[in-house]
Biopython code that builds the backbone (N, CA, C, O; Angstrom):
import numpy as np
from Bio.PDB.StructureBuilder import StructureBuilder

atoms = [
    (1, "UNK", "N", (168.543, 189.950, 27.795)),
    (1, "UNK", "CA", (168.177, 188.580, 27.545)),
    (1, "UNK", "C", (166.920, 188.215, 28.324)),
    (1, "UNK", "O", (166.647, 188.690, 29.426)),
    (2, "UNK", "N", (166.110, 187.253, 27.600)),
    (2, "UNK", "CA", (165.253, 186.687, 28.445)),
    (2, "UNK", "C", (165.491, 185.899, 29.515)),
    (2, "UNK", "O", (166.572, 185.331, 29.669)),
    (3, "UNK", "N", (164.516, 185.800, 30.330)),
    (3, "UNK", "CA", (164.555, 185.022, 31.264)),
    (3, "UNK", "C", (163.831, 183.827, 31.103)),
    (3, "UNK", "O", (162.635, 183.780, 30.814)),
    (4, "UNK", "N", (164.812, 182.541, 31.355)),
    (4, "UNK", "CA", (164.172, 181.140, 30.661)),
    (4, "UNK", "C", (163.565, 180.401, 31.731)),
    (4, "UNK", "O", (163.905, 180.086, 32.871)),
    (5, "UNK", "N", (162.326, 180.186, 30.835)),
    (5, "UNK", "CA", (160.663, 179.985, 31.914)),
    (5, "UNK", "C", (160.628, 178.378, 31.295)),
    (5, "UNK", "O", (160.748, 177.974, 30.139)),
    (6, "UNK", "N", (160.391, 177.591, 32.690)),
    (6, "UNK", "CA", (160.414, 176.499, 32.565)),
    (6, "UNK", "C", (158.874, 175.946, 32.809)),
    (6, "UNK", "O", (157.959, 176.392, 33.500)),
    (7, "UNK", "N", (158.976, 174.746, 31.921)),
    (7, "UNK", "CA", (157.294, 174.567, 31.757)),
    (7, "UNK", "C", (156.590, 173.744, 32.955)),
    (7, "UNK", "O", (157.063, 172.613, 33.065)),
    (8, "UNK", "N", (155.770, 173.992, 33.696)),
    (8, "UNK", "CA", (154.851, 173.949, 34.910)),
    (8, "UNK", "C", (154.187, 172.605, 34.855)),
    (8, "UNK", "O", (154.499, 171.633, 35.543)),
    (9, "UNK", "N", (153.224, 172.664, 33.946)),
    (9, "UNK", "CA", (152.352, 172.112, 33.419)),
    (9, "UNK", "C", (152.744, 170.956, 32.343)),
    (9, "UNK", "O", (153.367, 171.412, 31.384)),
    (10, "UNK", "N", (152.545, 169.771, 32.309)),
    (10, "UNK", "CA", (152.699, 168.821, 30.894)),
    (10, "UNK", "C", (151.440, 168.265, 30.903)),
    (10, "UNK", "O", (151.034, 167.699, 31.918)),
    (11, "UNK", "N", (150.913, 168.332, 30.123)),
    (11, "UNK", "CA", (149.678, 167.666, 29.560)),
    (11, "UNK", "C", (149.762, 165.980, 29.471)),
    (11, "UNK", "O", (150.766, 165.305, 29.249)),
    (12, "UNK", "N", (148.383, 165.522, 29.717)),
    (12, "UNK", "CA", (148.473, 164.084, 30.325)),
    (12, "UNK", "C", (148.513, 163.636, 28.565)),
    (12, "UNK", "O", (148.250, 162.435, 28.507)),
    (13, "UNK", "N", (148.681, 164.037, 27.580)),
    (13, "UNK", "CA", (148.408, 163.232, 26.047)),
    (13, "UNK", "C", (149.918, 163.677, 25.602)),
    (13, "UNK", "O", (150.052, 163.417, 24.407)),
    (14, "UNK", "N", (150.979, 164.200, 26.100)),
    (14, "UNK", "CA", (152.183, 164.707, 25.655)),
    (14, "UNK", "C", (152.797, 163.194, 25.709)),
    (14, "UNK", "O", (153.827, 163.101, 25.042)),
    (15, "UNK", "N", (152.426, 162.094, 26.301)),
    (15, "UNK", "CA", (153.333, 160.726, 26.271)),
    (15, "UNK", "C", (152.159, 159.968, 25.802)),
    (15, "UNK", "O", (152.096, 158.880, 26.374)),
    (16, "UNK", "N", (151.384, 160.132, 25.114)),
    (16, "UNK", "CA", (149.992, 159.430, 24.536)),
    (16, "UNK", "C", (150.538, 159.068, 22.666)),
    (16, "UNK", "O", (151.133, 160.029, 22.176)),
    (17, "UNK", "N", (150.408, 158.124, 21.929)),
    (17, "UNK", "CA", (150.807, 157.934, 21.045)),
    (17, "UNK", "C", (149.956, 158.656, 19.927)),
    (17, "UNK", "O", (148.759, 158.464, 20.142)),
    (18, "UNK", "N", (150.184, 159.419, 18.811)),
    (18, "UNK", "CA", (149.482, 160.149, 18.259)),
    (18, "UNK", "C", (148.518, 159.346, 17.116)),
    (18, "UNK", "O", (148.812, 158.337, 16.475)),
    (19, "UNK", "N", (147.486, 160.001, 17.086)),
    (19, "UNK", "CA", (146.508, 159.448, 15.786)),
    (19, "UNK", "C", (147.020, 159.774, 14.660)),
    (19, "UNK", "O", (147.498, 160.892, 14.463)),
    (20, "UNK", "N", (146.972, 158.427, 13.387)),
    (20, "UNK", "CA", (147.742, 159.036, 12.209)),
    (20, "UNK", "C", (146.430, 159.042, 11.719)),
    (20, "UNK", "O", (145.676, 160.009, 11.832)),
    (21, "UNK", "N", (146.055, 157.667, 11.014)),
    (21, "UNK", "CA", (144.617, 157.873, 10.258)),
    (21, "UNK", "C", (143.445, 157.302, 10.775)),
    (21, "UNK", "O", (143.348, 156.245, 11.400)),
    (22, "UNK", "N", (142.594, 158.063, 10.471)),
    (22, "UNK", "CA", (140.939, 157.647, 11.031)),
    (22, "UNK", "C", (140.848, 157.243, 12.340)),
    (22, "UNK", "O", (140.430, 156.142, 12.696)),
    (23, "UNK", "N", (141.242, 158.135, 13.070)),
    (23, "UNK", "CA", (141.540, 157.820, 14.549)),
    (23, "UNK", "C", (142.244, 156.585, 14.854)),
    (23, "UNK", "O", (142.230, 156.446, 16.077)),
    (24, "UNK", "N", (142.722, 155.833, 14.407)),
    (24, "UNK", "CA", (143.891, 155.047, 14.697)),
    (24, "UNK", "C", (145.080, 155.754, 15.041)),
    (24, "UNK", "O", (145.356, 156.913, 14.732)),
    (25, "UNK", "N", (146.101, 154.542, 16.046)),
    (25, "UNK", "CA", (146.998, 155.030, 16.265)),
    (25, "UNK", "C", (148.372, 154.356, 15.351)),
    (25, "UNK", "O", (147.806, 153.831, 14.392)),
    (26, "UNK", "N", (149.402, 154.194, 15.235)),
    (26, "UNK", "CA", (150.648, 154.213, 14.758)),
    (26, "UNK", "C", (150.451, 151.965, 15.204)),
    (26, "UNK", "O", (150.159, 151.116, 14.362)),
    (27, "UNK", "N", (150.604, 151.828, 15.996)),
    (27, "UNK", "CA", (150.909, 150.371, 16.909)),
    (27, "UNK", "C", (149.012, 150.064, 16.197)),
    (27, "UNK", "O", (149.075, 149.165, 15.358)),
    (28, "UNK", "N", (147.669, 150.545, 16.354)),
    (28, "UNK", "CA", (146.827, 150.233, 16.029)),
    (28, "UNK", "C", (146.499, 149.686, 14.193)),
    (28, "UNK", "O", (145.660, 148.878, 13.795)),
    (29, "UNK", "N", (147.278, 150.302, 13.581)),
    (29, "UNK", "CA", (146.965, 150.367, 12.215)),
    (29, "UNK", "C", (148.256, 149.412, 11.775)),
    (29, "UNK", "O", (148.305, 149.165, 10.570)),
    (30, "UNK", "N", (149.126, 148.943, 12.466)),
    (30, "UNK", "CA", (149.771, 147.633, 12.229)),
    (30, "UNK", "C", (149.323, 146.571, 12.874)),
    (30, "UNK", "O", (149.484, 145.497, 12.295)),
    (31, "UNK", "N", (148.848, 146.562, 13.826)),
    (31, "UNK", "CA", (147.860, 145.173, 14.366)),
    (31, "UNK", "C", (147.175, 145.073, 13.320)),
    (31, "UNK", "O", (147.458, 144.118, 12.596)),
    (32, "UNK", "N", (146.239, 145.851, 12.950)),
    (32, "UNK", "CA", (145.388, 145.831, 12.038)),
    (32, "UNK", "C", (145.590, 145.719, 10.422)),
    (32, "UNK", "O", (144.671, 145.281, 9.731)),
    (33, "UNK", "N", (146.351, 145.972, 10.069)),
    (33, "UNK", "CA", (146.655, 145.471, 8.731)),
    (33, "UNK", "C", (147.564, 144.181, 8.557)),
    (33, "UNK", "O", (147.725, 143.771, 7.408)),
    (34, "UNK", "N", (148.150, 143.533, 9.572)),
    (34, "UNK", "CA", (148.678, 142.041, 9.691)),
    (34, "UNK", "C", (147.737, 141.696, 9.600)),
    (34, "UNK", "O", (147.557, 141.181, 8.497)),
    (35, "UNK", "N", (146.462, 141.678, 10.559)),
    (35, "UNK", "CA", (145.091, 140.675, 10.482)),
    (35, "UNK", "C", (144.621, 140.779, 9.469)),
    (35, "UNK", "O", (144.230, 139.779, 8.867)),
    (36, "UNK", "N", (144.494, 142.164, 8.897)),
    (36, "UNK", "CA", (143.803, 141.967, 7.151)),
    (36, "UNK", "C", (144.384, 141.468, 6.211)),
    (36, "UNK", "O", (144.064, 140.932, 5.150)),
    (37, "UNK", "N", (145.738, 141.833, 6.995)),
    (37, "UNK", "CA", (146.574, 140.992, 5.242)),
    (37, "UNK", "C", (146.389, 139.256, 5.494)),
    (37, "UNK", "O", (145.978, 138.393, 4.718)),
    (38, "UNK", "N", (146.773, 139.178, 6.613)),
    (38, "UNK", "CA", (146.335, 137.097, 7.096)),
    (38, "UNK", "C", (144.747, 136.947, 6.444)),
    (38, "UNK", "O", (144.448, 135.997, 5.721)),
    (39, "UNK", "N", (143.848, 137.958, 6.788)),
    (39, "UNK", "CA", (142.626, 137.362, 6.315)),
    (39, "UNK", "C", (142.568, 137.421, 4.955)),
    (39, "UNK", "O", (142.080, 136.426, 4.419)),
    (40, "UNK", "N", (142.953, 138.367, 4.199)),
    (40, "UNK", "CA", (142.793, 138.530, 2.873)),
    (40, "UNK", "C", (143.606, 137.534, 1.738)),
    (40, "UNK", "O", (143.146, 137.151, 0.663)),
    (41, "UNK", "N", (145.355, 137.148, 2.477)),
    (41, "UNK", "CA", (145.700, 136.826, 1.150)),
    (41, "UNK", "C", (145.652, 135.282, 0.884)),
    (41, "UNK", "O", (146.140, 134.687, -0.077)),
    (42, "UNK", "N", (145.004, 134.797, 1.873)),
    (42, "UNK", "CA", (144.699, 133.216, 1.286)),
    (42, "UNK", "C", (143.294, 133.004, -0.042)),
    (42, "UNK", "O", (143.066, 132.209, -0.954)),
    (43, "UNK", "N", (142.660, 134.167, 0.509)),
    (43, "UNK", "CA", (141.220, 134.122, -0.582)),
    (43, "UNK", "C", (141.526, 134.792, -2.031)),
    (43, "UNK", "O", (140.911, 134.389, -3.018)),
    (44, "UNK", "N", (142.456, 135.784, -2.124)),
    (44, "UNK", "CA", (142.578, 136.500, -2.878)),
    (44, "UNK", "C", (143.489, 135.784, -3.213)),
    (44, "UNK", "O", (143.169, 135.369, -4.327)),
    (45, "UNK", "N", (144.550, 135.325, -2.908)),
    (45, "UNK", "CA", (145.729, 134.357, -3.669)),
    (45, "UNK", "C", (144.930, 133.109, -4.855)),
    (45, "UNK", "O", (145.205, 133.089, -6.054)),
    (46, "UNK", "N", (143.981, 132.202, -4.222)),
    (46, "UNK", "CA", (143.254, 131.216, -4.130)),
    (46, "UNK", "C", (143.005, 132.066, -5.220)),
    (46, "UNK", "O", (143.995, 132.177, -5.943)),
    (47, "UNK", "N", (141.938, 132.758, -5.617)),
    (47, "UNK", "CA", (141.019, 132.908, -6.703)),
    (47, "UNK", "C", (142.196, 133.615, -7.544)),
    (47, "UNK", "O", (142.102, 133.102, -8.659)),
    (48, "UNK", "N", (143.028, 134.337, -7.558)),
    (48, "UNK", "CA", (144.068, 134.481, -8.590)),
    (48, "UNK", "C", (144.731, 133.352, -8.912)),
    (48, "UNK", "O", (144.872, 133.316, -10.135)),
    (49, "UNK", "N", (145.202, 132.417, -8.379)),
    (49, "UNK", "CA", (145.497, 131.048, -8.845)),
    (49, "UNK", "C", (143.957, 130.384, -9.623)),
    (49, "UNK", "O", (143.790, 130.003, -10.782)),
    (50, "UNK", "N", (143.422, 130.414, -8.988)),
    (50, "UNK", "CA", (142.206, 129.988, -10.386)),
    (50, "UNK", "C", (142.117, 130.386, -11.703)),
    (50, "UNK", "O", (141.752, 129.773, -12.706)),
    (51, "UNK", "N", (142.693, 132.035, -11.463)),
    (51, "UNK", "CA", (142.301, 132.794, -12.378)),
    (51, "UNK", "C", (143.510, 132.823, -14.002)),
    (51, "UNK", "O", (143.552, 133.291, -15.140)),
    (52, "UNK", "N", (144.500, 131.767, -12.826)),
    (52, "UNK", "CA", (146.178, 131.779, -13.529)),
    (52, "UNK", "C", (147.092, 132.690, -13.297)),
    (52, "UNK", "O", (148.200, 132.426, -13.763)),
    (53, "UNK", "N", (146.928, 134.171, -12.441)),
    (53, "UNK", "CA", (147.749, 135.177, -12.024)),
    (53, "UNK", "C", (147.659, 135.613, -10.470)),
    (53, "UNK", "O", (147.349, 136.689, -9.960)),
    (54, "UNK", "N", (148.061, 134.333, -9.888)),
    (54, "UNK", "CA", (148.621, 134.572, -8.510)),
    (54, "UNK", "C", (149.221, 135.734, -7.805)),
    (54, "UNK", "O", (149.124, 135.920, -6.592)),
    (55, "UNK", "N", (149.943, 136.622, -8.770)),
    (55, "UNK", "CA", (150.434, 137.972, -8.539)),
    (55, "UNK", "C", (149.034, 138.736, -8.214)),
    (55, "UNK", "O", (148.930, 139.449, -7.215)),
    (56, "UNK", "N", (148.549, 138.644, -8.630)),
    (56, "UNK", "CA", (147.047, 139.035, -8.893)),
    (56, "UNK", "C", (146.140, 139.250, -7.722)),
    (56, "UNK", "O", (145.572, 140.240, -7.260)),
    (57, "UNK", "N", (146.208, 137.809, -7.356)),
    (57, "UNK", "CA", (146.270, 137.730, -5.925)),
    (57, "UNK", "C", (146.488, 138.385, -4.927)),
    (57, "UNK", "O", (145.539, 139.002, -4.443)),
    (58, "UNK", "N", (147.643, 138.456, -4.372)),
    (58, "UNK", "CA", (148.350, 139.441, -3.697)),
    (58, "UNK", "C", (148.226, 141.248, -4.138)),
    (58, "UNK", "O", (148.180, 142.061, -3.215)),
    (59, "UNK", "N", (148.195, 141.591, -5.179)),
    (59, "UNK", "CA", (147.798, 142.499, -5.189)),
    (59, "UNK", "C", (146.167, 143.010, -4.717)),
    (59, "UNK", "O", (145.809, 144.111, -4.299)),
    (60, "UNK", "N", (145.629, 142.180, -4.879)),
    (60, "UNK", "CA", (144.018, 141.815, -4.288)),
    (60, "UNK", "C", (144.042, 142.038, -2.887)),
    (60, "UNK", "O", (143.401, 142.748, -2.111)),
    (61, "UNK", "N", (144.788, 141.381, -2.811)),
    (61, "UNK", "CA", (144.929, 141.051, -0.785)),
    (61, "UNK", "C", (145.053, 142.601, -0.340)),
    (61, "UNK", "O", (144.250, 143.182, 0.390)),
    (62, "UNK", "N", (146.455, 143.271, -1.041)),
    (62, "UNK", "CA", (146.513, 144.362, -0.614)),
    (62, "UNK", "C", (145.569, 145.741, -0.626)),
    (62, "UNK", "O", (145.506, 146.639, 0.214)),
    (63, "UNK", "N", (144.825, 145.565, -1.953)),
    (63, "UNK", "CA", (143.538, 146.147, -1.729)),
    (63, "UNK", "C", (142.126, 145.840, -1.118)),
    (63, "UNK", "O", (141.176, 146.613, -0.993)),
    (64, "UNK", "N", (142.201, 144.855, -0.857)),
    (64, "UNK", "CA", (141.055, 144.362, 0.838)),
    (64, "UNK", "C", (141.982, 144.966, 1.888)),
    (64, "UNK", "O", (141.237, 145.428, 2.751)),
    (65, "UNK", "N", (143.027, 145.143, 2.166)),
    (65, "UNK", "CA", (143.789, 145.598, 3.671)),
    (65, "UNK", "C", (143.495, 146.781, 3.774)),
    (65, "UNK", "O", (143.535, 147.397, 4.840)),
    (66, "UNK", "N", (143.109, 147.332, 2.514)),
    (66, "UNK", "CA", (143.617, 149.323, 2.458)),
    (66, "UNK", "C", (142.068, 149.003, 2.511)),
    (66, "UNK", "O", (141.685, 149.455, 3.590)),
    (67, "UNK", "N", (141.067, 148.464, 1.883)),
    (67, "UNK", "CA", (139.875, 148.883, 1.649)),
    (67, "UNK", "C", (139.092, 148.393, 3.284)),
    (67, "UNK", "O", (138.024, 148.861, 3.678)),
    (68, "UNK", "N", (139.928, 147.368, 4.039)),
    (68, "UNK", "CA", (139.399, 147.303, 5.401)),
    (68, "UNK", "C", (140.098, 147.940, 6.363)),
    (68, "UNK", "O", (139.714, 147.665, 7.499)),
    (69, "UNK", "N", (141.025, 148.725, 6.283)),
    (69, "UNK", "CA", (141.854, 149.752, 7.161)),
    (69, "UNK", "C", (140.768, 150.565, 7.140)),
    (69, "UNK", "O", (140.161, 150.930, 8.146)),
    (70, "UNK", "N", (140.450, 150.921, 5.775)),
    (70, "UNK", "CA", (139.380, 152.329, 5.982)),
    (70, "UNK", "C", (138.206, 152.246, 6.773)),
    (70, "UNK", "O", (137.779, 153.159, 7.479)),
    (71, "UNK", "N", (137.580, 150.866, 6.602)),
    (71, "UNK", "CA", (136.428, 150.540, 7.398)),
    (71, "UNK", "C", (136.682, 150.419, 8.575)),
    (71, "UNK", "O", (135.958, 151.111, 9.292)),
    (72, "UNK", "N", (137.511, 149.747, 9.149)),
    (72, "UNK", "CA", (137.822, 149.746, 10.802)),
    (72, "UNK", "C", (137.609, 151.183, 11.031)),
    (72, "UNK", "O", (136.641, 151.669, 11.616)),
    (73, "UNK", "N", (138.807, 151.951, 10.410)),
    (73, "UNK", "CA", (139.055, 153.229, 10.885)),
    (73, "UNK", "C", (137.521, 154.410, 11.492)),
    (73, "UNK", "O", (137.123, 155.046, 12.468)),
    (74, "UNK", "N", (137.192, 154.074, 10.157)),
    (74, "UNK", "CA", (135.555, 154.694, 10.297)),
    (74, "UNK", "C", (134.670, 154.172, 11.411)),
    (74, "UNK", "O", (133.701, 154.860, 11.731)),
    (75, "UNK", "N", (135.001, 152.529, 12.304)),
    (75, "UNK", "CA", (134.188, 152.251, 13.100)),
    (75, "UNK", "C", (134.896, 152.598, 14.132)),
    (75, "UNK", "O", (134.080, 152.946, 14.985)),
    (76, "UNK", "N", (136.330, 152.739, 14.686)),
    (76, "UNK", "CA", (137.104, 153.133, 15.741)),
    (76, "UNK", "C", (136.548, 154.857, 15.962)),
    (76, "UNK", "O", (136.332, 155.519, 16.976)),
    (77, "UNK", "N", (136.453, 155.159, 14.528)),
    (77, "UNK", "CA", (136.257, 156.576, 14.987)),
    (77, "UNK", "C", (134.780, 156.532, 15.990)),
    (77, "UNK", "O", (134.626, 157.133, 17.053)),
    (78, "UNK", "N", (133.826, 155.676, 15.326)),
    (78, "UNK", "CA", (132.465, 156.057, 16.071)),
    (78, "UNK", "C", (132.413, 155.832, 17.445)),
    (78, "UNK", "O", (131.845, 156.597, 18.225)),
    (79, "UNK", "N", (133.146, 154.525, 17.857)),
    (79, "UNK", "CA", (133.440, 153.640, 19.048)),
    (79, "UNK", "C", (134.081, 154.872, 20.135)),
    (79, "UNK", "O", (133.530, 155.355, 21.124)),
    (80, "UNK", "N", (135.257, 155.132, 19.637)),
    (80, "UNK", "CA", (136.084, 155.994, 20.394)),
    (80, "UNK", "C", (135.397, 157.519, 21.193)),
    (80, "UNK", "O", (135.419, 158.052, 22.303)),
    (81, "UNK", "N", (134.996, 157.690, 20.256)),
    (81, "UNK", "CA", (134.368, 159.426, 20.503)),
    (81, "UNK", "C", (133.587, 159.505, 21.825)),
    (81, "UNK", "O", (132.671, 158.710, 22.032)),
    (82, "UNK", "N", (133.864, 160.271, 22.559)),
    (82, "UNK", "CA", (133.168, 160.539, 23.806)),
    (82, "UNK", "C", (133.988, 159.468, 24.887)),
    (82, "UNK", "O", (133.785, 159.468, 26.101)),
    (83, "UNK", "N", (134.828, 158.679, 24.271)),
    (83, "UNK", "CA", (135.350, 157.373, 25.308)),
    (83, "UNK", "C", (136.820, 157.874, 26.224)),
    (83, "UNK", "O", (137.766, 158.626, 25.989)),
    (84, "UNK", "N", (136.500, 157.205, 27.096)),
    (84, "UNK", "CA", (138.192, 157.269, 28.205)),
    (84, "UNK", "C", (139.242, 156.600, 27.149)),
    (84, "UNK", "O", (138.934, 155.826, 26.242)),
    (85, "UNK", "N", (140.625, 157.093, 27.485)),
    (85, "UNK", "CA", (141.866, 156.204, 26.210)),
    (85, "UNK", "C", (141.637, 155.124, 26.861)),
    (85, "UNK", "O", (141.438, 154.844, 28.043)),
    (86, "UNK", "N", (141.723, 154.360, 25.542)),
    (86, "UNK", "CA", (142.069, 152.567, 25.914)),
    (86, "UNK", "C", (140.881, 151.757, 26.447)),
    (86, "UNK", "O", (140.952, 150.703, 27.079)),
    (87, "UNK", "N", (139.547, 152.565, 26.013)),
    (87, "UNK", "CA", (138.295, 151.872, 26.189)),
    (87, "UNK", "C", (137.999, 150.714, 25.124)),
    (87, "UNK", "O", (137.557, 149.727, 25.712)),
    (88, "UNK", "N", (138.086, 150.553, 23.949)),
    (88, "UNK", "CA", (138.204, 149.878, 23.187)),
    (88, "UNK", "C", (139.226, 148.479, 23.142)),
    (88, "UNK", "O", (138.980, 147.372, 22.664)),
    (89, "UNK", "N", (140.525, 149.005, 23.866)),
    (89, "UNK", "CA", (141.105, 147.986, 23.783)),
    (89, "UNK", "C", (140.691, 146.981, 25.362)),
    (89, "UNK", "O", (140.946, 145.790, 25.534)),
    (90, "UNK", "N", (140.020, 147.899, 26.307)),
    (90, "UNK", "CA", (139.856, 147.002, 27.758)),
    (90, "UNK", "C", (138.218, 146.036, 26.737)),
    (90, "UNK", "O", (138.190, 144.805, 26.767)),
    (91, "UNK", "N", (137.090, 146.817, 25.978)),
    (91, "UNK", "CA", (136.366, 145.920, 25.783)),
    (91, "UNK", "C", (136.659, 144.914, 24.775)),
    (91, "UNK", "O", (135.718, 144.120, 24.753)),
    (92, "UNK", "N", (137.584, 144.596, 23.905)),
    (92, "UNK", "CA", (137.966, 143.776, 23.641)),
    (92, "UNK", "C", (138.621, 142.537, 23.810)),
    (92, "UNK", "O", (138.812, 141.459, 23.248)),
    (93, "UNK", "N", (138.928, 143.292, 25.034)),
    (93, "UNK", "CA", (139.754, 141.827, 26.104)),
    (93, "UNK", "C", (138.875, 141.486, 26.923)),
    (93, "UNK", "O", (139.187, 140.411, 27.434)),
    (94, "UNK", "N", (137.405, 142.095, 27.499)),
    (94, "UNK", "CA", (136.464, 141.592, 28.076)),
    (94, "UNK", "C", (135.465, 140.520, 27.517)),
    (94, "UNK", "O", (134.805, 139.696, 28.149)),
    (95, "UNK", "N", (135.539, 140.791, 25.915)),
    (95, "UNK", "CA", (134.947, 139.948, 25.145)),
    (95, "UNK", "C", (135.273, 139.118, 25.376)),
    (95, "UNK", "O", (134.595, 138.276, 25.964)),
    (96, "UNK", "N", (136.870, 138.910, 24.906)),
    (96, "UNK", "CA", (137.312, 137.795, 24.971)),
    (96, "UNK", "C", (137.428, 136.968, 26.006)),
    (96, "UNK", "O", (137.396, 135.748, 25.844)),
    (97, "UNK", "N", (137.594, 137.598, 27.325)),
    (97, "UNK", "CA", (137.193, 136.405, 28.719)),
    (97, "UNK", "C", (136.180, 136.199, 28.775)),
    (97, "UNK", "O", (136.163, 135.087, 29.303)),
    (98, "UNK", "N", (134.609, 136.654, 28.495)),
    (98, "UNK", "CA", (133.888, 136.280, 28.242)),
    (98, "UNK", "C", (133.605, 135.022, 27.391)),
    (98, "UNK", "O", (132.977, 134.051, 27.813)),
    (99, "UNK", "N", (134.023, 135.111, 26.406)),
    (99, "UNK", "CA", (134.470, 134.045, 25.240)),
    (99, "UNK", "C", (135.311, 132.997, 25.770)),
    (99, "UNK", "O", (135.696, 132.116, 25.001)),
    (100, "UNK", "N", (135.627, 132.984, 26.926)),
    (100, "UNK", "CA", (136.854, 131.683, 27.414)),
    (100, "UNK", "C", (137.739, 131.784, 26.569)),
    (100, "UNK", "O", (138.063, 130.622, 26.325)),
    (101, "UNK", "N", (138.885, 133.072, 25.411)),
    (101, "UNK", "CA", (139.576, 133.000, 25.040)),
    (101, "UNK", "C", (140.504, 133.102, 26.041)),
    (101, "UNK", "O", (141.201, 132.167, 26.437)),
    (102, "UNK", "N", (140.528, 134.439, 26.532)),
    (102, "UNK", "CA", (141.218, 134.902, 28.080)),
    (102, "UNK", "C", (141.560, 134.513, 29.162)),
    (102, "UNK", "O", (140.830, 133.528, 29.273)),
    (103, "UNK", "N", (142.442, 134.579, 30.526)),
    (103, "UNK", "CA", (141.954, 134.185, 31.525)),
    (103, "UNK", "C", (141.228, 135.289, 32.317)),
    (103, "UNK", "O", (141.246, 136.427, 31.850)),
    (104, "UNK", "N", (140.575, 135.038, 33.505)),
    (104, "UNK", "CA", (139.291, 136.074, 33.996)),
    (104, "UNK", "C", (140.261, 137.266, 34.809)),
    (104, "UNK", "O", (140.367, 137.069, 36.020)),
    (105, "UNK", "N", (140.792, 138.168, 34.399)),
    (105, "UNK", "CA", (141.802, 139.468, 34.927)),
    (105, "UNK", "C", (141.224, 140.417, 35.110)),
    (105, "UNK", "O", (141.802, 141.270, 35.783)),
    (106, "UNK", "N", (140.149, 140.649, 34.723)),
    (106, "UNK", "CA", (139.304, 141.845, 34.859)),
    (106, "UNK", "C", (138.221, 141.855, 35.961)),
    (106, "UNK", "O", (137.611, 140.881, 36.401)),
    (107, "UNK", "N", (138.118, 143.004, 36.276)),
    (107, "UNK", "CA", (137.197, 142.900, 37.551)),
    (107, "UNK", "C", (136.259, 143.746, 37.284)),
    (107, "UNK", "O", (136.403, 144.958, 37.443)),
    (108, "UNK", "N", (134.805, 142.997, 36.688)),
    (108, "UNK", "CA", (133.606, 144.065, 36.012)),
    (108, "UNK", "C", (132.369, 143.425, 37.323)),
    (108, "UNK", "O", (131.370, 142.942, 36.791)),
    (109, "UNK", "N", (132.360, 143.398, 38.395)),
    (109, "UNK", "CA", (131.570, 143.342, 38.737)),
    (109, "UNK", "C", (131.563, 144.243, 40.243)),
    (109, "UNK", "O", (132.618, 144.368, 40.865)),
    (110, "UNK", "N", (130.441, 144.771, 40.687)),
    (110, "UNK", "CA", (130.423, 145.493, 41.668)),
    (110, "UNK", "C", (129.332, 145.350, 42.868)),
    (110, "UNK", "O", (128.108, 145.222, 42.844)),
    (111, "UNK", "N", (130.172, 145.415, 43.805)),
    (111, "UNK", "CA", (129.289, 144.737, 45.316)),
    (111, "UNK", "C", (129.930, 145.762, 46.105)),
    (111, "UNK", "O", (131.025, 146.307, 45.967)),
    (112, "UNK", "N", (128.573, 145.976, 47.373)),
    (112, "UNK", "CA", (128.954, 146.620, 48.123)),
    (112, "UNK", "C", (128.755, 145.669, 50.130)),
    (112, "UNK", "O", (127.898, 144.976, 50.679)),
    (113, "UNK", "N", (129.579, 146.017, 50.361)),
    (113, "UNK", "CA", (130.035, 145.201, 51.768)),
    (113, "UNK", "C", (129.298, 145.736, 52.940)),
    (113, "UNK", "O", (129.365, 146.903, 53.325)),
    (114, "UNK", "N", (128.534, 144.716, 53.518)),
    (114, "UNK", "CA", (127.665, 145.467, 54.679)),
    (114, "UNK", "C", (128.357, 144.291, 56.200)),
    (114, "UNK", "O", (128.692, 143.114, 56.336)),
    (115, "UNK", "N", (128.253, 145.651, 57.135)),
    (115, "UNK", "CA", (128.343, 144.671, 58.537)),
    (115, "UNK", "C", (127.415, 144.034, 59.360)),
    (115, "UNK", "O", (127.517, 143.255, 60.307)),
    (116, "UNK", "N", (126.308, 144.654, 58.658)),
    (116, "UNK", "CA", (125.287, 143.719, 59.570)),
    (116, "UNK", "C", (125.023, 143.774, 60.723)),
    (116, "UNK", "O", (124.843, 142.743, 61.372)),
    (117, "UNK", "N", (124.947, 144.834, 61.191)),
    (117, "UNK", "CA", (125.168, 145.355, 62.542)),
    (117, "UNK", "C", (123.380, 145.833, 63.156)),
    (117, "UNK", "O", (122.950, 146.843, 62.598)),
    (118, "UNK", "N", (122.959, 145.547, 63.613)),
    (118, "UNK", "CA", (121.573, 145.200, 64.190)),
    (118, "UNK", "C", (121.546, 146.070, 65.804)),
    (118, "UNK", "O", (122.046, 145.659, 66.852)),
    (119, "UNK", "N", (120.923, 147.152, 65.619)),
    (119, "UNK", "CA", (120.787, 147.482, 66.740)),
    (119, "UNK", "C", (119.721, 146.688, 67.679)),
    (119, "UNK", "O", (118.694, 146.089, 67.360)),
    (120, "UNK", "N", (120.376, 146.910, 69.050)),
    (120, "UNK", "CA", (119.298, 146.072, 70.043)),
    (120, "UNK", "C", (118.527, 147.143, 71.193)),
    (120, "UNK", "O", (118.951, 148.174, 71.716)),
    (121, "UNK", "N", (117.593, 146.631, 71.296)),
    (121, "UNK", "CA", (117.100, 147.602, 72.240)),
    (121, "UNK", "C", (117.016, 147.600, 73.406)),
    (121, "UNK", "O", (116.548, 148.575, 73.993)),
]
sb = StructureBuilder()
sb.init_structure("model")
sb.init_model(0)
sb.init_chain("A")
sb.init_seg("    ")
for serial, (resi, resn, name, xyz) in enumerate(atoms, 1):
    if name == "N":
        sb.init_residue(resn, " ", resi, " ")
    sb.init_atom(name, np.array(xyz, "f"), 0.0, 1.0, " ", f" {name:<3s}", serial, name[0])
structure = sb.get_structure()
């Protein structure tokens, strides 16, 4: 029988959530398609009710969500590449304290501390 070899090493992405599509993650691509579907199905409802087929609508909506999933996806991919995890989501929340959406939690500024110490002669 073998002898059972226990693993040493775990890799820091083994508890990291996996990319499904276009570099999105699983939790990313449902944030993101709530906001598209909120943005999409009031406009797309609206002009299918003009049109007399409100169903219509909604089916609309759902093809702006899929047709802006893809576009995010394609800009996450560019954003991401070369980046530390979770760079995207810290500058998005920097925006936003910037923006006075936020409160100020982040600490982007850098100083260095002197004593002031003056030799005498």
């Amino acid at each position: 029988m073998a002898a059972r070899r226990d693993i040493d090493f775990l890799p820091d992405r083994l508890n990291e959530e996996p990319v499904v599509f276009l570099a999105m993650t699983n939790s990313e691509i449902k944030f993101a398609a709530l906001a598209c579907f909120a943005f999409w199905l009031p406009f797309t409802t609206l002009a299918g009710a003009l049109v007399g087929q409100a169903l219509l609508g909604v089916a609309l909506s759902l093809a702006g969500v899929f047709a802006s999933l893809w576009l995010i996806g394609k800009r996450l991919r560019v954003l991401k590449r070369g980046r530390p995890r979770q760079f995207h989501v810290m500058a998005i929340r920097a925006g936003l304290q910037d923006w006075g959406l936020l409160p100020q939690t982040l600490i982007r500024e850098s100083r260095t501390w002197d004593i002031h110490r003056w030799r005498t002669p």
